[in-house]
C-alpha positions, 0 to 999 in steps of 0.5 A, a space after each residue: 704822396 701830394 703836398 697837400 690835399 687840396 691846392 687852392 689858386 685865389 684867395 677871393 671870396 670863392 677861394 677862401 671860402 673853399 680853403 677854409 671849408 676844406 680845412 675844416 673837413 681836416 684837409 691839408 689846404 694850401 693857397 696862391 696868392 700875390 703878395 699885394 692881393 690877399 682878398 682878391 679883386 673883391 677886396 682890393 679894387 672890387 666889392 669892398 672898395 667901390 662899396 666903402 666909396 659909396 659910404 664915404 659919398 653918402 656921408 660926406 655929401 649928406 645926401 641922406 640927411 637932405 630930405 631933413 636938412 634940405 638940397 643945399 646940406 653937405 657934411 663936407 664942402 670940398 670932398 676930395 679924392 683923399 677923403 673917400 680914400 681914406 675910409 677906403 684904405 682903412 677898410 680894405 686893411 682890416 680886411 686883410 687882416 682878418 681874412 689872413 688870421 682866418 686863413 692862418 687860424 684854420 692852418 691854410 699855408 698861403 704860397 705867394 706868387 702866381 700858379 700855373 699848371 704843370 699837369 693836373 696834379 701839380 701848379 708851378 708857383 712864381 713869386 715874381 721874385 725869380 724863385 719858382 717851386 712845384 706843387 702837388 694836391 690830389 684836389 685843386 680849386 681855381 678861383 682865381 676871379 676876373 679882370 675889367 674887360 678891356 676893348 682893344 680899339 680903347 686906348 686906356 691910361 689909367 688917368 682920364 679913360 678907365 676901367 672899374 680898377 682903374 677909377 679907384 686911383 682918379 687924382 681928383 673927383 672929376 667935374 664931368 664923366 662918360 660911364 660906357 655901359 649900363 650894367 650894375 658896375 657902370 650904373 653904381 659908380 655912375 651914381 655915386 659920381 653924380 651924388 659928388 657932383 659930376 655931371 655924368 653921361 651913361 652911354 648904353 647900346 641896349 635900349 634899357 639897363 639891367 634888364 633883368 630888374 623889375 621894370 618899376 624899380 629901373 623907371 625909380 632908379 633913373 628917376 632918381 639919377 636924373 634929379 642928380 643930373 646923370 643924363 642917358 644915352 641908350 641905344 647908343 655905342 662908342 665908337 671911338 674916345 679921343 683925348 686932348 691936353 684939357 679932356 676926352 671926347 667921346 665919339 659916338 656910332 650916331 655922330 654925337 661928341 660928348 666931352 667929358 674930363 674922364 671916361 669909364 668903360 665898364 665892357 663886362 669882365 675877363 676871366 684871369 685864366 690866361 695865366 694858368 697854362 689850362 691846357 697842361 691840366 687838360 682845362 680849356 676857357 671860353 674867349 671870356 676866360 671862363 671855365 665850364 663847372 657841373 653842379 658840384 663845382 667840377 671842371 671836366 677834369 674830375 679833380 679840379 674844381 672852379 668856383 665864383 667869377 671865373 665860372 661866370 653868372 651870377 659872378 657875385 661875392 656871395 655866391 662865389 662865398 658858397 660855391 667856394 664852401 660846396 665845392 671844397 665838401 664835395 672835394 673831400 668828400 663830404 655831403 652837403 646841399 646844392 646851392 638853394 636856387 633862390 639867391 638875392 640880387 643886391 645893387 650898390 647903386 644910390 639909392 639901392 636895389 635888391 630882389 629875390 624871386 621873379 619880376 613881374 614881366 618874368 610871371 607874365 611871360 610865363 602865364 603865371 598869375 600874381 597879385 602885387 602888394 606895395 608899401 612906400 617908405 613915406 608912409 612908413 614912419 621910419 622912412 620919415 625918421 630917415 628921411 627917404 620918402 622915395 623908398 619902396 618895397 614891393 611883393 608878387 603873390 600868387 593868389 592860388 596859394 598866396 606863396 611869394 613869387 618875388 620880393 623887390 626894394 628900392 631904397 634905404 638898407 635895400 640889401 639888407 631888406 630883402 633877406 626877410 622875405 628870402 627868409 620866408 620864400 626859402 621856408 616855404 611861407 606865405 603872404 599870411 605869415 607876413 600879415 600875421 607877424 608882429 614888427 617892430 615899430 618904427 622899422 623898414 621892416 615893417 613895409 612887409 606887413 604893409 605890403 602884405 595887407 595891401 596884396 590880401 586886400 587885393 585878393 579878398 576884393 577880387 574874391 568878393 566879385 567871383 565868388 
C-alpha cells in the first residue's frame, strides 16, 4: 500500500490547486514543500509580489489621480523601497495563511523539504535539516514551477545586475535602470520603475515587443512608457554589462554603452526540474527544464502528471490553477472537461492589457474577415471620474455571424474587463447581446455597448452599399 493516494511536489498555483481538487474527490493528498516557500514563486517573489508592487506605485506615486490633480500630484514625496515593501510583505503573509488553512482544511499533509525521485512510485524528501524520509503514492503531480533564467556570461549579484527575484530586495529605488528583454516581466517592472521616476532603458533583440499583442495596443503602451521617459532599444543585444564602484554599463553588440545604477535581465525562465532526479521516475526535461504533458496533464510515465510553469506555455497562474484542478480529476478518476480554449491574456504593466480571442494581424493572416468596433475611455464618463483619458477597449466581430472574434483593453481595471467579453464569446454570443444589454451608468463596462454599437454601425453602412 502507498502513502498516499497522490503526492504533489509544489505548492504554487498548479499544486495547490491539484492537492486540493484531489482531496475533494476523498484522495489521501500529500504535498512538498520548502519551509519558506508556501505559495511558491507566484506568491513569494512572482505573481502576487510584483503585482502588490504595482499598487503600491500606483498609490504612492498618485499617478492615477494626475489627470485630475495634475503631472506634479504624489501621495508621497520620497517613496523608498521600504514603503513599496511594506504592503508587499503584508500581502504576501496573508497569503500564506490562507493558502495553509485551505491545505489544512481539506486534510493536505504538507512534507517540508525538497522531493526527489527514487523511482515512480516513490519521492525522497530532504528537509535541508539532514533528516530525509521516503514517499510513496500511486499518483504523483509535479508542479514545481520555474526560476528566472540566468545567462552564464551574466555575472549577477543580486544588488546592481538582477533577475525578476532578485529586483524585489533592490536597497534603494535606483535613479536609472537597464531592463534586458522586452517580455511581460521585463516590460512590467520596467514601467513600474519609471512611474518611480527611474529613467529606464529597455534593450530588446527583437524588433517589437510582445508580439503576440494587438499591434494598436503595444504602439498605446509604448506611447505611454515614453511619456515616462522609458527609452527603447530594439533590435538590440547585450553582449556584455561591466559594473564600477558607482554603477554598471551595459555593452551592446552595436558598440552602445548605457550606464545605468541597476541592470535587469528578465532572459525567460528555467524550469526547477534539475532537482528532481526525473530520470529514476523514467521522466526527461528540455534544456528549458520543462517537462512534456498530453492533454490531461500526464508526462509519459502514465502515473505522474505536470502542471503550470514547468509544462511551459502559457505559464500564467490561472492556467496553472486549472491545469492543477484537471489534472488532479483525471488522477483519480474523476470526469471533468478539457480547459476551455479561450483563455484571458492579462499584463500587469502601467496602464494594463488584457485580451481574449485573436488580433487583428492573427484574422488577416488567416483570411478571416472582421469588423472592428472601439470605444475610448474618455468618452466614457467613468473614465472621466476616473481620470484615464487613455483607455480603450476594442472588439473584432465577424460580420458573417456577428460572434466576437477577440476582445482587447488597454487601460484602467483591464484584467478585470475583458472577462465580459470571455463571458460572451465562451457562450456562444454576439455583438447583438452587447448592444442589447442595459449597463450600469457610469461604468467601464459600458465601453462594450460602446464598442458594440460602433462595430454594427459599421457593418449596417456597409450593408446599406452592397445590398
Amino acid at each position: 500500500m502507498a502513502d498516499y493516494d497522490v503526492l504533489v511536489l509544489g505548492s504554487g498555483p498548479g499544486g495547490q490547486k491539484a492537492a486540493i481538487a484531489a482531496a475533494k474527490l476523498g484522495a489521501s493528498v500529500a504535498l512538498i514543500e520548502r519551509r519558506n516557500m508556501i505559495g511558491g514563486v507566484c506568491i513569494q517573489t512572482g505573481t502576487i509580489p510584483s503585482k502588490t508592487l504595482r499598487e503600491a506605485v500606483l498609490y504612492l506615486t498618485g499617478m492615477s489621480q494626475r489627470e485630475l490633480y495634475g503631472q506634479s500630484y504624489r501621495v508621497k514625496e520620497d517613496i523608498t523601497i521600504g514603503d513599496l515593501t511594506a504592503r508587499t510583505s503584508h500581502v504576501v503573509d496573508r497569503e500564506v495563511d490562507v493558502i495553509r488553512s485551505q491545505l489544512a482544511r481539506n486534510g493536505v499533509d504538507v512534507l517540508p523539504g525538497l522531493g526527489r525521485f527514487l523511482d515512480r512510485h516513490t519521492v525522497q524528501v530532504s528537509d535541508g535539516s539532514g533528516h530525509e524520509r521516503k514517499v510513496t503514492a500511486e499518483k504523483i503531480v509535479i508542479a514545481t514551477g520555474t526560476r528566472p533564467a540566468r545567462p552564464s556570461t551574466v555575472d549577477f549579484d543580486d544588488h546592481t545586475i538582477v533577475d525578476s527575484d532578485g529586483i524585489l530586495g533592490l536597497e534603494r529605488i535606483p535613479r536609472s535602470m537597464v531592463v534586458v528583454g522586452a517580455g511581460v516581466i521585463g516590460v512590467e517592472y520596467a514601467s513600474m520603475f519609471a512611474a518611480l521616476g527611474t529613467k529606464v532603458t529597455v534593450i530588446e533583440q527583437r524588433t517589437r515587443m510582445l508580439e503576440f499583442c494587438d499591434t494598436e495596443v503595444i504602439e498605446a503602451l509604448k506611447y505611454q512608457l515614453r511619456d515616462l521617459a522609458v527609452t527603447f532599444r530594439f533590435g538590440e543585444t547585450v553582449t556584455a554589462v561591466e559594473r564600477y564602484e558607482k554603477g554598471t554599463v551595459a555593452v551592446l553588440e552595436s558598440g552602445k554603452k548605457i550606464p545605468a545604477d541597476t541592470v535587469m535581465y528578465s532572459a525567460g525562465r528555467q524550469g526547477m526540474t534539475e532537482g528532481l532526479d526525473l530520470a529514476a521516475a523514467g521522466l526527461t526535461a528540455d534544456k528549458r527544464g520543462r517537462i512534456t504533458v498530453d492533454s490531461a496533464f500526464r508526462t509519459e510515465v502514465d502515473n505522474i502528471y505536470a502542471v503550470g510553469d514547468v509544462i511551459g506555455f502559457p505559464a500564467l497562474a490561472a492556467t496553472s490553477m486549472e491545469q492543477g484542478r484537471l489534472a488532479a480529476h483525471h488522477a483519480c478518476g474523476e470526469p471533468a472537461h478539457e480547459m476551455h480554449a479561450l483563455q484571458p491574456i492579462g499584463i500587469y504593466t502601467i496602464p494594463e492589457i488584457s485580451f481574449i480571442g485573436r488580433t487583428e494581424d492573427e484574422l488577416t493572416e488567416q483570411r478571416v474577415p472582421f469588423e472592428v468596433g472601439v470605444s475610448r475611455y474618455r468618452e466614457l464618463a467613468r473614465g472621466q471620474i476616473i481620470g484615464d483619458s487613455y483607455g480603450v477597449l476594442k472588439l473584432l466581430v465577424s460580420p458573417e455571424d456577428r460572434s466576437l472574434l477577440g476582445v482587447h483593453v488597454f487601460g484602467t481595471n483591464a484584467t478585470e474587463l475583458v472577462h465580459i467579453g470571455q463571458a460572451v464569446m465562451g457562450c456562444g454570443g454576439t455583438v447583438d447581446y452587447l448592444v442589447d444589454t442595459v449597463f450600469n451608468y457610469p461604468t467601464l463596462a459600458e465601453s462594450y455597448k460602446v464598442a458594440a454599437l460602433d462595430a454594427t454601425n459599421k457593418m449596417r453602412q456597409i450593408s446599406m452599399l452592397t445590398d
